[in-house]
N, C-alpha and C positions, 0 to 999 in steps of 0.2 A: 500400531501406535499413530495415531493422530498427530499432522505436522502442523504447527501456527507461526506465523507472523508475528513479531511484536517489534514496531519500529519508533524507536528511543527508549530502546530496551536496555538503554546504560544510562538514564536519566532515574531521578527518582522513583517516580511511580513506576515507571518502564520496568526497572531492577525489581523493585519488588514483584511485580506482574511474573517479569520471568519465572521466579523461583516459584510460583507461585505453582505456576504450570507447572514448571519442572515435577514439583513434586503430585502432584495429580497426574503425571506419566503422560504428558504431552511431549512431542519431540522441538523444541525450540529454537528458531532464526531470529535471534537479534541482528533488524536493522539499524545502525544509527550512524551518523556523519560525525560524532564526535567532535561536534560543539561544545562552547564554553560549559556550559551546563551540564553536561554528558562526563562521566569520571568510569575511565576503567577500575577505581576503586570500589566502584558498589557491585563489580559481576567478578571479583575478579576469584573468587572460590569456584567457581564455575568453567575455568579453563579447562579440567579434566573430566568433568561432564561430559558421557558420549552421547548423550540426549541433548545438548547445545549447540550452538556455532552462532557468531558475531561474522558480521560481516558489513565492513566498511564502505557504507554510498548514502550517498545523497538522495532523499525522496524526490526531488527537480533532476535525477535521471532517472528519468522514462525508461531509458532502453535497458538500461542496466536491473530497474525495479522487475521491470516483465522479463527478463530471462532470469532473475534467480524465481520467477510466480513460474514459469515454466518448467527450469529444473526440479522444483521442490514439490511442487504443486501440493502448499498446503491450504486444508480446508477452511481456514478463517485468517485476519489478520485483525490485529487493534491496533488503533493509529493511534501513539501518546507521541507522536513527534512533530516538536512544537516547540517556537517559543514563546515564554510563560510569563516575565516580568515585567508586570504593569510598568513600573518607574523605567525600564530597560525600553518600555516600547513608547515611551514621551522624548527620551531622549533620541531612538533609531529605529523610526518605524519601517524603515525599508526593511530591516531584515526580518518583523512580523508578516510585512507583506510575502517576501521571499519564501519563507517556510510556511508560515500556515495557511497561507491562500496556494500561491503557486506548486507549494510540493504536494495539499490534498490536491489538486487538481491534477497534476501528473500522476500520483496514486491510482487516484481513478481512471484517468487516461489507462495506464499500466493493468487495471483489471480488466476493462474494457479490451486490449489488445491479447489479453491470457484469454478470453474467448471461454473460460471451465466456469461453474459454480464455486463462488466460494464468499464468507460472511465478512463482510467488513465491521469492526465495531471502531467506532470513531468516539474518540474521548475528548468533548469538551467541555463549557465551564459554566458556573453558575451565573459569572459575570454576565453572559449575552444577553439576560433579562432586564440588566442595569439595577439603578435604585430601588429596592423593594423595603421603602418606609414602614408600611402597613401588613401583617397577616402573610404569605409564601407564595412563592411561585410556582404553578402547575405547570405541566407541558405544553399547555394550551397560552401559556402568557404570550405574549407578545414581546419581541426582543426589541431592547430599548439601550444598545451597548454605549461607553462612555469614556472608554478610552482606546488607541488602536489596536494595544492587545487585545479586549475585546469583540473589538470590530473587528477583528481579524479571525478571527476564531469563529464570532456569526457569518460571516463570509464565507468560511470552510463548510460554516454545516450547513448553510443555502445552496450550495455548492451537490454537496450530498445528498443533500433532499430531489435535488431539478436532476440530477443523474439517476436517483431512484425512481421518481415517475417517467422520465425520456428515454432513460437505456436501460431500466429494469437491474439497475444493481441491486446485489442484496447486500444494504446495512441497515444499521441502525446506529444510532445517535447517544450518547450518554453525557446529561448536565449533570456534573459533583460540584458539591459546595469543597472550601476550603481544607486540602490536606496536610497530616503532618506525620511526621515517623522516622526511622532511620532512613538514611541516605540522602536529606532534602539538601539541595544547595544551598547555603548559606548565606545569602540574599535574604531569602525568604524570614520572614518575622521570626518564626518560632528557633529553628537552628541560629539566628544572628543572636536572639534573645540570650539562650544558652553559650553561644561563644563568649558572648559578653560578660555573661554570670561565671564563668571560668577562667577569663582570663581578666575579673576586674576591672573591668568598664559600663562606660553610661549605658543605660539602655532606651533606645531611640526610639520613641513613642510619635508619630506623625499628629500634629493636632493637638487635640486634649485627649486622644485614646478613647473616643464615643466611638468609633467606625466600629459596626460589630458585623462578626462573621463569623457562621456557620462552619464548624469543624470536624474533621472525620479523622479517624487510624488508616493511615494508607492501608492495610490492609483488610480493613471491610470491604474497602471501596477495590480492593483486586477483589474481593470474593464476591462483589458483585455484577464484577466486569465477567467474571467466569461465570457469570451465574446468564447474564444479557446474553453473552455466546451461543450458551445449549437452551433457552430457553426463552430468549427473547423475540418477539417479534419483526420480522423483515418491515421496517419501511417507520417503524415507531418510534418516540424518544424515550428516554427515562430519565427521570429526576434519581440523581443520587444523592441522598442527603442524611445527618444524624439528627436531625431536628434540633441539637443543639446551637445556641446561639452566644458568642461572649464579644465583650468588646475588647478592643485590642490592649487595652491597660488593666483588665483583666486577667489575660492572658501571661503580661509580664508581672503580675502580682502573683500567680498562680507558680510560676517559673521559680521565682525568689524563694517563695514558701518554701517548694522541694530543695532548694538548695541548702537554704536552714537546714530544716530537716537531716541532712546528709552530713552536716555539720563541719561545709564546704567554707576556708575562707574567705571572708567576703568583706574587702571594706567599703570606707565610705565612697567612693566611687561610684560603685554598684550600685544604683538606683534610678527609678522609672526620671529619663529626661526629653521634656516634651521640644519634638523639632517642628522647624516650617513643615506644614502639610503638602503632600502630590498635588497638584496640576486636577482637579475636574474630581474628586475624591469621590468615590459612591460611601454613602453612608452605612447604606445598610445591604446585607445579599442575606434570603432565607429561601428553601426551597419546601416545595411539596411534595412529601416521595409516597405519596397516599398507593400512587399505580403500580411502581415497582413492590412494594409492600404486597398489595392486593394479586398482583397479576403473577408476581413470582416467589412470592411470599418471602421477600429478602427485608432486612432490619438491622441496621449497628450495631453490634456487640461489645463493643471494647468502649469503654466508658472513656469523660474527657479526662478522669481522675488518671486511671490506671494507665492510660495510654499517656500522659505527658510526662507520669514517671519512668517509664518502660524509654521513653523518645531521650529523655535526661541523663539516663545509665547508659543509654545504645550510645551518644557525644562522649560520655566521661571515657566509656570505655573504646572508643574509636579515635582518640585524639590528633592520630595519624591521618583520616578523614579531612579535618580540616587543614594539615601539609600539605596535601594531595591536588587541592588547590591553591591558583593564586592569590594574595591575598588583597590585590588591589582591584580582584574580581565582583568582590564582595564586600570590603572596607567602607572605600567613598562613598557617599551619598550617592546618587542616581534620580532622577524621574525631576530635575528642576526647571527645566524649560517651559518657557510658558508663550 
């Protein structure tokens, strides 16, 4: 049985990643330091799992990363650990710097000192291209980041790239556009959307709701994380992308609809309400997933329809999810500094 790595494997995408393995008979090490973001709620079916183990550290320990690469000695890792909120990193960009520069860089320090083969796949974002107004972004664009989570994130994967030509590591790189599904912390648009349509409040649209972005099913984007692992190439990037595109007032029209539908009540409250915009806002993110399509013959599956209803039932029916956090975590506004 094949051992992996998955470190923020109690964060959203992380959690679903695991299972993911799990069930394709991988034997899985969730790293994660159990940060805000991070909820023993999304693993926690998974304690009597004898194919799992959680184990509590920080990726900025070095020594502690390289002696569990030693003991375990599994043949890949995916790095989803990170922090991820745009408005979170205008207000406190130290701790972007902190995690996503300093602890890829320990990471890789920590493979370099395991001295074995083993595949790093590193997950980062569609953001490091910046603005993309016009037509998508291929591998080949040029990054053009615009806020420090960004920049912080193209940082890591520069980071990865100069260790893969310098000291011969083997990764590879993966840009995904915008996720959604169960587990997402409740910051994030789509789960705040839904908290809000549930519990009869405004729904906070940034602007006038033109920013559009690219949306995928966390789980295509694990299947194509698993797919980069066994078949992607050492030293490459991929674009991960659904080729759809919505703008974000879209998206909370699309929310409302299913709730109708459901025949959820809903008063006047409930309705799209436009706030002050973020700080440096990109307008638009689209990517070009022409290579991974081509080269590994991977493609979205899960429509934006069926997947926002499926994401809607997963909230109605996890209501304890949103306890499980605090809620002053996720409530206030964020990202207003200027």
């Amino acid at each position: 049985m094949k051992k992996v790595i998955v470190t923020g494997g109690s964060g959203f995408i992380g959690s679903n990643l695991v299972k993911l393995l799990l069930s394709k008979r991988y034997f899985v090490i969730n790293i994660d330091s159990l940060k805000y973001s991070a909820n023993p709620y999304n693993t926690a079916d998974l304690k009597k799992n004898k194919n799992y183990l959680f184990i509590k550290v920080d990726l900025n320990n070095k020594k502690k990363i390289t002696q569990i690469l030693k003991k375990y000695k599994p043949s890949g890792i995916f790095n989803l650990a990170a922090e991820t909120h745009v408005d979170r990193s205008i207000d406190t960009p130290y701790n972007f710097i902190h995690s996503n520069i300093l602890g890829t860089y320990n990471l890789l320090e920590a493979i370099l000192a395991y001295k074995k083969k083993i595949k790093l796949i590193h997950i980062s974002t569609d953001e490091v291209y910046g603005d993309i107004l016009k037509g998508r972004s291929s591998e080949k664009y040029p990054y053009n980041p615009s806020s420090p989570y960004s920049s912080s994130k193209a940082s890591a994967d520069h980071l990865i790239k100069a260790y893969i030509r310098t000291y011969k590591i083997q990764a590879v790189i993966s840009n995904c556009c915008n996720n959604y599904g169960p587990n997402q912390f409740p910051e994030k648009l789509i789960p705040k959307l839904i908290f809000n349509i549930i519990n009869n409040k405004p729904l906070p649209i940034y602007g006038r709701g033109k920013n559009s972005r690219e949306w995928m099913h966390v789980l295509d984007h694990c299947e194509a994380l698993l797919l980069i692992f066994i078949k992607g190439k050492v030293g490459e990037n991929y674009n991960i992308g659904s080729g759809i595109n919505l703008k974000n007032v879209d998206i909370a029209q699309k929310l409302l609809k299913i709730a109708k539908n459901k025949y959820l009540n809903i008063d006047s409250n409930t309705k799209i309400k436009f706030v002050k915009d973020r700080p440096g806002h990109d307008i638009r993110y689209a990517l070009n997933n022409n290579k991974i399509k081509k080269k590994l013959g991977w493609k979205a599956k899960i429509s934006i329809e069926k997947g926002l209803v499926q994401t809607f039932d997963w909230y109605l029916n996890n209501k304890n999810f949103f306890k499980s956090v605090s809620k002053k975590l996720y409530v206030n506004r964020l990202g207003l500094k200027t």
